[in-house]
KEKEVO-556889 format. One record per atom (N, C-alpha, C, O): atom name; residue number from 0; x, y, z; chain; residue in three letters. Coordinates in Angstrom, 2 decimals. Atoms other than C-alpha are relative to their C-alpha. Layout:
{pt 'CA', NUM, {X, Y, Z}, 'A', 'Ala'},
...
END
This chain:
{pt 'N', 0, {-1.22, -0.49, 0.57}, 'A', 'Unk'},
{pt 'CA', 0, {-32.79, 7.83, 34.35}, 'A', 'Unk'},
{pt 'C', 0, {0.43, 1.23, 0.80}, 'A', 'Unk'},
{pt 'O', 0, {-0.53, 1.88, 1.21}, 'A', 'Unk'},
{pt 'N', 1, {-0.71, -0.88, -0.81}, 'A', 'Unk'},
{pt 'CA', 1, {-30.48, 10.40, 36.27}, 'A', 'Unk'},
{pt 'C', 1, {0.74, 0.25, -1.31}, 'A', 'Unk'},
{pt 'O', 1, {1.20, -0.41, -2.25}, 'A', 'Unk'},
{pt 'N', 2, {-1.54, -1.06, 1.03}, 'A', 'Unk'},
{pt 'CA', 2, {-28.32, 13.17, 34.39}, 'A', 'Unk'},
{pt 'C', 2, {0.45, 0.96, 1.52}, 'A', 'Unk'},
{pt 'O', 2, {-0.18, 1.67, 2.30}, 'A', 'Unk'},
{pt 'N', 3, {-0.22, -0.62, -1.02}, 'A', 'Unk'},
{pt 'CA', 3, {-26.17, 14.29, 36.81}, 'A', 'Unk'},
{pt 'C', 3, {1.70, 0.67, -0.06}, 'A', 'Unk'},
{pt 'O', 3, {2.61, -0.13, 0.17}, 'A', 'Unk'},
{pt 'N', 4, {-1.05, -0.51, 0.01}, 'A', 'Unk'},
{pt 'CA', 4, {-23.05, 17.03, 36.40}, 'A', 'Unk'},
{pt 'C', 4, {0.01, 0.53, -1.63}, 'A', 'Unk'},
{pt 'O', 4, {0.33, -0.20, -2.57}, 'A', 'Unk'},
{pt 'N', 5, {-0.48, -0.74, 1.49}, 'A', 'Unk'},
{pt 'CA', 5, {-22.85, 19.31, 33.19}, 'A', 'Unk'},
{pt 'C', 5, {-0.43, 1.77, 0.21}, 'A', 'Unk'},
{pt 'O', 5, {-0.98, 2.42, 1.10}, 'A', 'Unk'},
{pt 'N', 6, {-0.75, -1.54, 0.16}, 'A', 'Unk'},
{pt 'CA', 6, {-22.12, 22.83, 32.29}, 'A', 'Unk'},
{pt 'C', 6, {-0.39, 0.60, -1.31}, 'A', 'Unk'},
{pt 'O', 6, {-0.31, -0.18, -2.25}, 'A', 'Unk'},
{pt 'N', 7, {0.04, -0.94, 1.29}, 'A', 'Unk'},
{pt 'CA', 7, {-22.88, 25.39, 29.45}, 'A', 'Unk'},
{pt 'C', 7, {1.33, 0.89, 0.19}, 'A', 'Unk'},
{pt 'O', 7, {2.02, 1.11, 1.19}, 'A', 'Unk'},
{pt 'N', 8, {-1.78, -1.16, -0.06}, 'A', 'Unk'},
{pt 'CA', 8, {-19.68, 27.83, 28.48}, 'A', 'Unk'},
{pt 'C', 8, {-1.04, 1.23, -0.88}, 'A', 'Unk'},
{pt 'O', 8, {-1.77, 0.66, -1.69}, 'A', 'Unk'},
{pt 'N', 9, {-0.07, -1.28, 1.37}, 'A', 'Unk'},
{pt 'CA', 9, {-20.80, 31.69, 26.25}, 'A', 'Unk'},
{pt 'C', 9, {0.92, 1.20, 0.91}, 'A', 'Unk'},
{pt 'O', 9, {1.59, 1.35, 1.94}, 'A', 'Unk'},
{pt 'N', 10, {-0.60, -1.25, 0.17}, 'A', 'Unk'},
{pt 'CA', 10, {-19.67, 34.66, 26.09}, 'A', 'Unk'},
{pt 'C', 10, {-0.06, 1.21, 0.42}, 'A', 'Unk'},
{pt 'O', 10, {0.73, 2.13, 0.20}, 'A', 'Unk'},
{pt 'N', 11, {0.29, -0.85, -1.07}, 'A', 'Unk'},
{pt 'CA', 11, {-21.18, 36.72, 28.33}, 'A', 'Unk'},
{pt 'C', 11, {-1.38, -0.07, 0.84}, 'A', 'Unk'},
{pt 'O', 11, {-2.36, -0.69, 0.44}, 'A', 'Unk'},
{pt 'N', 12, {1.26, 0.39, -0.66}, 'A', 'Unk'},
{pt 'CA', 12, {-23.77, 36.84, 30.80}, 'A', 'Unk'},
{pt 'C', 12, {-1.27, 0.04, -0.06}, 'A', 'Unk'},
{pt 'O', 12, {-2.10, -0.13, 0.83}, 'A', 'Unk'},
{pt 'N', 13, {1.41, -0.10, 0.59}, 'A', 'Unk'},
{pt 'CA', 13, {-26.62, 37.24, 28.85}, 'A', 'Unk'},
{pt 'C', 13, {-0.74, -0.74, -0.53}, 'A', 'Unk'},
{pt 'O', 13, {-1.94, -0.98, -0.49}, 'A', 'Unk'},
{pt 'N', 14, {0.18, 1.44, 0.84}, 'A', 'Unk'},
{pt 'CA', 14, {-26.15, 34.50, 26.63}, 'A', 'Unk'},
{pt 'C', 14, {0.22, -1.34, 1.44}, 'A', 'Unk'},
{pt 'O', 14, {-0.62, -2.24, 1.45}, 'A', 'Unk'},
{pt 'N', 15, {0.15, 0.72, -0.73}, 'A', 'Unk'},
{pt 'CA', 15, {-25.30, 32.43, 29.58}, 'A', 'Unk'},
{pt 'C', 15, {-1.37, -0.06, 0.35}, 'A', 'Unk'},
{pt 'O', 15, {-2.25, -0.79, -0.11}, 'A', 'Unk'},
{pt 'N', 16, {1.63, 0.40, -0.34}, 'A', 'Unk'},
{pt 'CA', 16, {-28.36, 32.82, 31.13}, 'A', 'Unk'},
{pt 'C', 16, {-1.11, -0.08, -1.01}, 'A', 'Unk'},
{pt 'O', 16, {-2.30, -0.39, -0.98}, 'A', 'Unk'},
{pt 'N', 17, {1.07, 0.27, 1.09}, 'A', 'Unk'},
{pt 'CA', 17, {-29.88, 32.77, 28.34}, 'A', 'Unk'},
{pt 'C', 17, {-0.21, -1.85, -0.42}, 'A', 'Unk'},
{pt 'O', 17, {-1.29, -2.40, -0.60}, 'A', 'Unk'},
{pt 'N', 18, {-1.02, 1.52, 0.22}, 'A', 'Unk'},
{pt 'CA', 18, {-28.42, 29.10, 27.66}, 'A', 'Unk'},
{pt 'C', 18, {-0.82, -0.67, 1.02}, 'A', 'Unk'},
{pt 'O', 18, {-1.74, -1.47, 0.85}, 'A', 'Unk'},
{pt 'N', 19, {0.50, 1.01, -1.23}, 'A', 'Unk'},
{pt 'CA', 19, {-29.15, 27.97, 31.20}, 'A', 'Unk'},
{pt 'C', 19, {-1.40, -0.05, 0.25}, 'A', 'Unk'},
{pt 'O', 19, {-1.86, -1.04, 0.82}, 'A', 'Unk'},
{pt 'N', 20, {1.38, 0.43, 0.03}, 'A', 'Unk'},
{pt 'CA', 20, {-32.91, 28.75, 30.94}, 'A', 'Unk'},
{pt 'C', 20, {-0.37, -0.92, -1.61}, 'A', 'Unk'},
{pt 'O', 20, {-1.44, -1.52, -1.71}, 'A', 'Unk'},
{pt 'N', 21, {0.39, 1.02, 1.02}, 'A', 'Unk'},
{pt 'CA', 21, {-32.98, 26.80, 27.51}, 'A', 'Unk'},
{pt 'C', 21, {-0.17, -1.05, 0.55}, 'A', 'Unk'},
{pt 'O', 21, {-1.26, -1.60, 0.67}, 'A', 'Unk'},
{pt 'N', 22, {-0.21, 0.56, -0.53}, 'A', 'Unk'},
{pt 'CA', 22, {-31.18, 24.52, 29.26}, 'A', 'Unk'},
{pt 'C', 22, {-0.71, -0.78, 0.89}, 'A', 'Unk'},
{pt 'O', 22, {-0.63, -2.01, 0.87}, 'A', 'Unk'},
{pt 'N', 23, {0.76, 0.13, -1.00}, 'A', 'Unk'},
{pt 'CA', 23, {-33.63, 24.50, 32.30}, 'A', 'Unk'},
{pt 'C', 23, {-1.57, -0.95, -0.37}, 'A', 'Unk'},
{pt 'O', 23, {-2.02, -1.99, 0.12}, 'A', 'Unk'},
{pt 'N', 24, {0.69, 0.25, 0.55}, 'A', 'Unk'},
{pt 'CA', 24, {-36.61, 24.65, 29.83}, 'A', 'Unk'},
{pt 'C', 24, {0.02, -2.16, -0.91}, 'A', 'Unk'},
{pt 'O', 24, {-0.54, -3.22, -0.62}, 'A', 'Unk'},
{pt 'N', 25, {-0.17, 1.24, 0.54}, 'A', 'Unk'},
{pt 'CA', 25, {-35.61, 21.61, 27.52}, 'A', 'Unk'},
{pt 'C', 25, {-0.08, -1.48, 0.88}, 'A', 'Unk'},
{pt 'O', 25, {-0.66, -2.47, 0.42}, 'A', 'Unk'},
{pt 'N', 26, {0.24, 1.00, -0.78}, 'A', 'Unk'},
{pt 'CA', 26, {-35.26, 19.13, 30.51}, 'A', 'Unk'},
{pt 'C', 26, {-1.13, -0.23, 0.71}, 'A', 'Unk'},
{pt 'O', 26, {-1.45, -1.31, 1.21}, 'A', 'Unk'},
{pt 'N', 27, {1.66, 0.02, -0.50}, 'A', 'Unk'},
{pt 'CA', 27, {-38.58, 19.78, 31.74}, 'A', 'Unk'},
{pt 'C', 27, {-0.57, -0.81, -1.18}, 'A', 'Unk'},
{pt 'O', 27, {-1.01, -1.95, -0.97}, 'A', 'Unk'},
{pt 'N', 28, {0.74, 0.10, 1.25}, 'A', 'Unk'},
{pt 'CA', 28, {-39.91, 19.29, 28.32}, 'A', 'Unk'},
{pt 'C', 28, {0.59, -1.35, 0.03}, 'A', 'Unk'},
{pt 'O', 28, {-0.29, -2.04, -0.50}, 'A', 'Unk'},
{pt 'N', 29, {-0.42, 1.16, 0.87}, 'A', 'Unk'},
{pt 'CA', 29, {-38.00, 16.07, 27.77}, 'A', 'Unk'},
{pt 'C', 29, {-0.31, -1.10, 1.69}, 'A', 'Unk'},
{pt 'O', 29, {0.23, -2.20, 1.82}, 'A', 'Unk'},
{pt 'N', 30, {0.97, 0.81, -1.15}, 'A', 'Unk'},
{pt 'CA', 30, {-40.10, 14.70, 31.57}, 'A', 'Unk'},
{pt 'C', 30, {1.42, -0.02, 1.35}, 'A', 'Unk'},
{pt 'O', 30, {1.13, -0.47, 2.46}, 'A', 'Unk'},
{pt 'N', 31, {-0.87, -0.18, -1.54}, 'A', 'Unk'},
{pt 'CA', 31, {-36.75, 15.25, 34.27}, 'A', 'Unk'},
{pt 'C', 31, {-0.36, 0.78, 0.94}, 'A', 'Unk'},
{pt 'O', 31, {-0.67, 1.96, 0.77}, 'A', 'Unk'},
{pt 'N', 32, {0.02, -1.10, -1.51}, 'A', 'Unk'},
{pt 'CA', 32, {-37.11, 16.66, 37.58}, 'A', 'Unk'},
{pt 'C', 32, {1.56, 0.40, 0.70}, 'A', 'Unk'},
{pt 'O', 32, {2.50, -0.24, 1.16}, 'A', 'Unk'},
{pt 'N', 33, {-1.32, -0.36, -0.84}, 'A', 'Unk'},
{pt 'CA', 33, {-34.59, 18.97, 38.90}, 'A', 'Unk'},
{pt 'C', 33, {-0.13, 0.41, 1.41}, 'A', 'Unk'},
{pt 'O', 33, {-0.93, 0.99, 2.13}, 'A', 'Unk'},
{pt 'N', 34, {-0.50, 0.08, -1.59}, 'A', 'Unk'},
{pt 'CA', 34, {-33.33, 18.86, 41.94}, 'A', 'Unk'},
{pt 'C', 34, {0.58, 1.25, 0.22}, 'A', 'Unk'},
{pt 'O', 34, {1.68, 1.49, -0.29}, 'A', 'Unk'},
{pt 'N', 35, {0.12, -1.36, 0.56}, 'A', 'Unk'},
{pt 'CA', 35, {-33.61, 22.58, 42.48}, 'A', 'Unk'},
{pt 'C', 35, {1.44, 0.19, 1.20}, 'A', 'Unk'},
{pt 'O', 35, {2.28, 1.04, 0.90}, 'A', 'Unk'},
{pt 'N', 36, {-0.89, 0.19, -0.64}, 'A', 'Unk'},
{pt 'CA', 36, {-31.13, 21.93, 45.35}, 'A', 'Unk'},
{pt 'C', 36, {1.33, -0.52, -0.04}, 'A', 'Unk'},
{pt 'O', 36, {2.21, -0.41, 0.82}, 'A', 'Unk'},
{pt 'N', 37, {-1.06, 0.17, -0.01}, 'A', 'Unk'},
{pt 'CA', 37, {-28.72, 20.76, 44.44}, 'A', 'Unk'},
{pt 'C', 37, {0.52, 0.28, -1.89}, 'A', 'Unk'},
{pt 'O', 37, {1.26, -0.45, -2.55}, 'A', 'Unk'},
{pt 'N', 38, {0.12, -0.60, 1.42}, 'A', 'Unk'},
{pt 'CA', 38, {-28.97, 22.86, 40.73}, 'A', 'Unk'},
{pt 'C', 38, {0.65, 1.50, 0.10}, 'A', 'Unk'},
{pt 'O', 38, {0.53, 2.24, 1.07}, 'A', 'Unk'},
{pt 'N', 39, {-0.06, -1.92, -0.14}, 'A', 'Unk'},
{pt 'CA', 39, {-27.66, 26.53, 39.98}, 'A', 'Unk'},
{pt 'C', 39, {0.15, 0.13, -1.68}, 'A', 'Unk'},
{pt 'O', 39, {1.08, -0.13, -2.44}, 'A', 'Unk'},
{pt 'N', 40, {-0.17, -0.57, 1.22}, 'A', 'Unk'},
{pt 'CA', 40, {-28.72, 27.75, 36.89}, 'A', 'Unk'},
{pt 'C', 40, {0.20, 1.57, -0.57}, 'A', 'Unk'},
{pt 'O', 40, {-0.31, 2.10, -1.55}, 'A', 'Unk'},
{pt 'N', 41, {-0.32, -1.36, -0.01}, 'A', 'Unk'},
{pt 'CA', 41, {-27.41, 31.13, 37.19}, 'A', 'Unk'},
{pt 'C', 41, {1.27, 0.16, -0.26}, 'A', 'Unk'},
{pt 'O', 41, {2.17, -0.30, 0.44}, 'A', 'Unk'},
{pt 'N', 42, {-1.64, -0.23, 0.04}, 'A', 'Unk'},
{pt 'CA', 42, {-24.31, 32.34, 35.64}, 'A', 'Unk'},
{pt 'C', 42, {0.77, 0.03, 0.77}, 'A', 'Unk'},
{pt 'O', 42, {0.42, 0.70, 1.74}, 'A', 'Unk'},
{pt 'N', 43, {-1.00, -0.39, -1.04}, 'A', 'Unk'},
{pt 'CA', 43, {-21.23, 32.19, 37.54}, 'A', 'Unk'},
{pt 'C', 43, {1.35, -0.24, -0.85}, 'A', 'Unk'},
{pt 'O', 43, {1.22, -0.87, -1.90}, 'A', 'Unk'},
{pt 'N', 44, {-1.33, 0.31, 0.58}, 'A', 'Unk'},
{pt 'CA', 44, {-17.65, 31.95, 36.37}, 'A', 'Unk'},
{pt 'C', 44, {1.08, -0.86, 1.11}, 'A', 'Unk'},
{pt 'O', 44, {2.20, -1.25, 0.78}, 'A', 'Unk'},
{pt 'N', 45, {-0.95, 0.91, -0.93}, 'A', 'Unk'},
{pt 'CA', 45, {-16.15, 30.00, 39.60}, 'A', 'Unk'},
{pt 'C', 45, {-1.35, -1.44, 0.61}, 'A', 'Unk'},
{pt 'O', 45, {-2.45, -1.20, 1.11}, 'A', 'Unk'},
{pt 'N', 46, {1.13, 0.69, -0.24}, 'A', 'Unk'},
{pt 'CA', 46, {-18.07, 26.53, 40.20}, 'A', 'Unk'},
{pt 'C', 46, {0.84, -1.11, 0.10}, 'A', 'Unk'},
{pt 'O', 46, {1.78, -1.41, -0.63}, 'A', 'Unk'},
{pt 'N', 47, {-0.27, 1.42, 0.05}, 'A', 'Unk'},
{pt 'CA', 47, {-17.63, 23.13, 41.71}, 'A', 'Unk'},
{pt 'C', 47, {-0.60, -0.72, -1.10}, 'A', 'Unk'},
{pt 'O', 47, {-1.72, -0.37, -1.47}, 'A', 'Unk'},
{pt 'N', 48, {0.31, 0.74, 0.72}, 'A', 'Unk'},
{pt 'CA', 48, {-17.70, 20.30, 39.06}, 'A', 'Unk'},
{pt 'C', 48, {0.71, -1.26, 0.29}, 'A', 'Unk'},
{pt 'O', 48, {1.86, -1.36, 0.70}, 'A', 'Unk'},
{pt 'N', 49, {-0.32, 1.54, -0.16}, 'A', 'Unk'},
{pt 'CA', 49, {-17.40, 16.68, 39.27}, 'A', 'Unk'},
{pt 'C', 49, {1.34, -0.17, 0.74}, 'A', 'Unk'},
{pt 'O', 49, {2.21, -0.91, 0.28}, 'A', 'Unk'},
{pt 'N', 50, {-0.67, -0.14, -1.36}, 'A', 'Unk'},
{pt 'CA', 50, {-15.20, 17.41, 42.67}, 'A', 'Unk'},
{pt 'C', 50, {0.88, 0.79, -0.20}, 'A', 'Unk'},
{pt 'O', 50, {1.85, 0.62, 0.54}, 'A', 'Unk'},
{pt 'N', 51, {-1.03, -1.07, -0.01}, 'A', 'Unk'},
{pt 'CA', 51, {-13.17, 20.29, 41.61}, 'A', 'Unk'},
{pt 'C', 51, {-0.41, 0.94, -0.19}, 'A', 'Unk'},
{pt 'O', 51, {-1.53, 1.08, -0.69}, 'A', 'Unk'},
{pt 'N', 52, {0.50, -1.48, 0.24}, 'A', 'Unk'},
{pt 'CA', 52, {-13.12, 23.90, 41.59}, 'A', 'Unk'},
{pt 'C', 52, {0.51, 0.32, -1.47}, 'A', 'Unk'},
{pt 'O', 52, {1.57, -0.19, -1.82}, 'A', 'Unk'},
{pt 'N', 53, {-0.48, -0.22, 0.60}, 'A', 'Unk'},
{pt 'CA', 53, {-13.10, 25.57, 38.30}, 'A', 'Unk'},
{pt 'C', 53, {-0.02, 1.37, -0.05}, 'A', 'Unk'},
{pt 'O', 53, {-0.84, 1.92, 0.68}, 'A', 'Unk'},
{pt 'N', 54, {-0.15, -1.49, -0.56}, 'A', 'Unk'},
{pt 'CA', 54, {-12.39, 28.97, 38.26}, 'A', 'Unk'},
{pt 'C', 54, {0.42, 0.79, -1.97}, 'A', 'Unk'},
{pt 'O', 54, {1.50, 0.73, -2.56}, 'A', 'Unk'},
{pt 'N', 55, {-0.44, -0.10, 1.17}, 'A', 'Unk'},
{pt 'CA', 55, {-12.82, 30.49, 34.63}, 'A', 'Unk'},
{pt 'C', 55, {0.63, 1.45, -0.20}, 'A', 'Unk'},
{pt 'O', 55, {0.92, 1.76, -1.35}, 'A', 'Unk'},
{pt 'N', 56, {-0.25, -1.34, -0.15}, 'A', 'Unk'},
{pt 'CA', 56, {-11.69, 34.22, 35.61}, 'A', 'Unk'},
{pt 'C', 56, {1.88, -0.37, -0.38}, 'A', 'Unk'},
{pt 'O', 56, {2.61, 0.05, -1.28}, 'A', 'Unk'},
{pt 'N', 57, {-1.17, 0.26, 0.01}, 'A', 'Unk'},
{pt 'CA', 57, {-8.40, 32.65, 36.34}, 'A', 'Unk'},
{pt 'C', 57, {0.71, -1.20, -1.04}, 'A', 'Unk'},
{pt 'O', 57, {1.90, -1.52, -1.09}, 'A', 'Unk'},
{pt 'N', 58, {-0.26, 1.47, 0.60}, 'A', 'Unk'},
{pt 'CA', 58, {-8.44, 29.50, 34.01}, 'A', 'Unk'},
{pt 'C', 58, {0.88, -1.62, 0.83}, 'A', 'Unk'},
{pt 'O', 58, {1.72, -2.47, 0.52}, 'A', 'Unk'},
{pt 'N', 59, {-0.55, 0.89, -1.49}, 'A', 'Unk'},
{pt 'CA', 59, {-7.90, 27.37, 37.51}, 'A', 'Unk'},
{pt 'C', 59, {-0.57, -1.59, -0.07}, 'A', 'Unk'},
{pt 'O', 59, {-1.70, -1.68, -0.56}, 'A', 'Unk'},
{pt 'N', 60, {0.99, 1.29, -0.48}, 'A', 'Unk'},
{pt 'CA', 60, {-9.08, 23.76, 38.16}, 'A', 'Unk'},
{pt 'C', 60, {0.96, -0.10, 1.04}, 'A', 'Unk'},
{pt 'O', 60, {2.17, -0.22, 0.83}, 'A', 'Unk'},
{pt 'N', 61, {-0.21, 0.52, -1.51}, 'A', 'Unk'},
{pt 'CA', 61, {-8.54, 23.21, 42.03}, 'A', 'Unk'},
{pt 'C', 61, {-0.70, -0.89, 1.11}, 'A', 'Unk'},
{pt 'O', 61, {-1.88, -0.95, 1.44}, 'A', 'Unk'},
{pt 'N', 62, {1.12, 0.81, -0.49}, 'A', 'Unk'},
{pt 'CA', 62, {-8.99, 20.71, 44.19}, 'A', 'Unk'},
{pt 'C', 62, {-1.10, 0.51, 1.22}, 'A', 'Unk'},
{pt 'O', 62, {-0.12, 0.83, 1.89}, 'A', 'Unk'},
{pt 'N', 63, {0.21, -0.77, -1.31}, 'A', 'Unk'},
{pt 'CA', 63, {-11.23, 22.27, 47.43}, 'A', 'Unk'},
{pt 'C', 63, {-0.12, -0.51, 1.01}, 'A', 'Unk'},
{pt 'O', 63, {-0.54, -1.62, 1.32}, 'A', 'Unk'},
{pt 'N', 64, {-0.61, -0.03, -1.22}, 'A', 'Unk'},
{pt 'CA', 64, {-10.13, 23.13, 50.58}, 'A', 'Unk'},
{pt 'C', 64, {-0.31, -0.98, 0.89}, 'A', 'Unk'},
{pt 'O', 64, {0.52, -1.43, 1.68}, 'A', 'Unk'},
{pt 'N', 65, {0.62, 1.39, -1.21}, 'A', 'Unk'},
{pt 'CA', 65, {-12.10, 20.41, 52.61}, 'A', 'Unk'},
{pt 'C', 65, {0.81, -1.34, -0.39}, 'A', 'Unk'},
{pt 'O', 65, {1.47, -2.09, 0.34}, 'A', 'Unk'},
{pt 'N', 66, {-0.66, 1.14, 0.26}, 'A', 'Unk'},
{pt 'CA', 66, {-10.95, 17.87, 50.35}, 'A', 'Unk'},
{pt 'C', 66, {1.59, -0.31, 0.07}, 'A', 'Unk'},
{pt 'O', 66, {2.09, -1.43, 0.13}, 'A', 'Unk'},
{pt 'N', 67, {-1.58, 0.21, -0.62}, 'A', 'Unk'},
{pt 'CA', 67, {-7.08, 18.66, 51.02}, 'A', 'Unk'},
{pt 'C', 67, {-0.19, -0.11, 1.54}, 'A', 'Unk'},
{pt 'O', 67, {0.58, -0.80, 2.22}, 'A', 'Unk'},
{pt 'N', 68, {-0.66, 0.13, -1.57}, 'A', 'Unk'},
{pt 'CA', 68, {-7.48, 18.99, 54.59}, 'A', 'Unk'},
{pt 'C', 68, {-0.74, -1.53, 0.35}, 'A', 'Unk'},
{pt 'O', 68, {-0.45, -2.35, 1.23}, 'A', 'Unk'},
{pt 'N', 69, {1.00, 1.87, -0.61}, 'A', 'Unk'},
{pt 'CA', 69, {-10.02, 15.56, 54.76}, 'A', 'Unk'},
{pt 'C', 69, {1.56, -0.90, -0.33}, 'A', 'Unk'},
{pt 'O', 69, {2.01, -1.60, 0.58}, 'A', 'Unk'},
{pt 'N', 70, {-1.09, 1.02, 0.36}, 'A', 'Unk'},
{pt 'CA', 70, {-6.66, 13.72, 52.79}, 'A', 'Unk'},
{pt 'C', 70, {1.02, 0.44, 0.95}, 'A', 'Unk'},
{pt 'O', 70, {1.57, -0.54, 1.47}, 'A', 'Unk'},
{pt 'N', 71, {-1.00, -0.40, -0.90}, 'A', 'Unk'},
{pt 'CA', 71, {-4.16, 15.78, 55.09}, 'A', 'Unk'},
{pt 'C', 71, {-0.52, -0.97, 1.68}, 'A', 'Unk'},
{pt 'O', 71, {0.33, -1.71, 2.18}, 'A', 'Unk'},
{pt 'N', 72, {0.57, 0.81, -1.12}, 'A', 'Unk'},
{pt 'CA', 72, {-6.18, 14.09, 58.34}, 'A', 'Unk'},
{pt 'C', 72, {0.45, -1.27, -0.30}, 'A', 'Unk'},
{pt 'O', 72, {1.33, -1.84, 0.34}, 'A', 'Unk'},
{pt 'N', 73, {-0.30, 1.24, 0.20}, 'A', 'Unk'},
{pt 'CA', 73, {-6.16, 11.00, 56.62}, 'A', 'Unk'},
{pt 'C', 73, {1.20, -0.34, 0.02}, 'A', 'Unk'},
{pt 'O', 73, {1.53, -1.28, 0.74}, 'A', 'Unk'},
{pt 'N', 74, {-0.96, 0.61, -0.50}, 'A', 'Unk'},
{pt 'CA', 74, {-2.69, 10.99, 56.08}, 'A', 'Unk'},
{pt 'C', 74, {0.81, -0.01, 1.41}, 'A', 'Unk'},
{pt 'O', 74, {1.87, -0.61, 1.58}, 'A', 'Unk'},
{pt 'N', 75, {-0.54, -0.80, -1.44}, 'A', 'Unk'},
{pt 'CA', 75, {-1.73, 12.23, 59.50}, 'A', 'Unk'},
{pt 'C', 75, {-0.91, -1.61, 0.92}, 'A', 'Unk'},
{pt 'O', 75, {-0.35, -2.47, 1.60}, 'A', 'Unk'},
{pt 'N', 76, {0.36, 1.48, -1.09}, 'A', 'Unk'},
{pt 'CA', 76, {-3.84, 9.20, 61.30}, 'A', 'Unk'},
{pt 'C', 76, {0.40, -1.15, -0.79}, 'A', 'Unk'},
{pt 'O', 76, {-0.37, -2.10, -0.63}, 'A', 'Unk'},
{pt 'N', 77, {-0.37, 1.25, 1.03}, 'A', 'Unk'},
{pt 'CA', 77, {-2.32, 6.62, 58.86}, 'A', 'Unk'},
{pt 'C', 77, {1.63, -0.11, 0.72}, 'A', 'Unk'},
{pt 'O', 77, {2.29, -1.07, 1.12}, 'A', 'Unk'},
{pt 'N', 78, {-1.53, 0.33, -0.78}, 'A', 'Unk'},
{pt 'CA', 78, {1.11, 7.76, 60.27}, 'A', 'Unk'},
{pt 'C', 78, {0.04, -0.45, 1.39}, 'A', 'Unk'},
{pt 'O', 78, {1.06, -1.01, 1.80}, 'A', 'Unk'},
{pt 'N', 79, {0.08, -0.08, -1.15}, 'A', 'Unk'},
{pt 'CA', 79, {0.11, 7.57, 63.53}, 'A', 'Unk'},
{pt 'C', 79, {-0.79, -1.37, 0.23}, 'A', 'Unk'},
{pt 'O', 79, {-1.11, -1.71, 1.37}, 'A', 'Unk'},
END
């Protein structure tokens, strides 16, 4: 079984991290291995998710920069 892409939200960074080692804890306990690499259980307020940026300072969802300029290429050799 794979779990792959989720998020905790609080209220400040205490409880976050507080959250994300529950978080951390509980999936151990319930037999998953994380993939410490490709994991961040450390508060942040700007974070890729399931291919977008979310940005909670600003209340943003964007798409990122690679992925406009990869579709800008694409369309640019499609015309051509």
């Amino acid at each position: 079984m794979y779990l792959n892409d989720g998020f905790g939200v609080a209220h400040s960074f205490t409880s976050a991290d507080a959250l994300a080692h529950t978080i951390k804890s509980d999936l151990r306990k319930c037999g998953f291995l994380i993939n410490k690499r490709k994991s961040r259980f450390s508060p942040t307020q700007t974070v890729e998710f399931v291919g977008y940026v979310v940005d909670l300072v600003n209340g943003i969802f964007s798409v990122p920069p690679e992925k406009v300029n990869s579709l800008l290429t694409l369309l640019r050799d499609l015309k051509n």
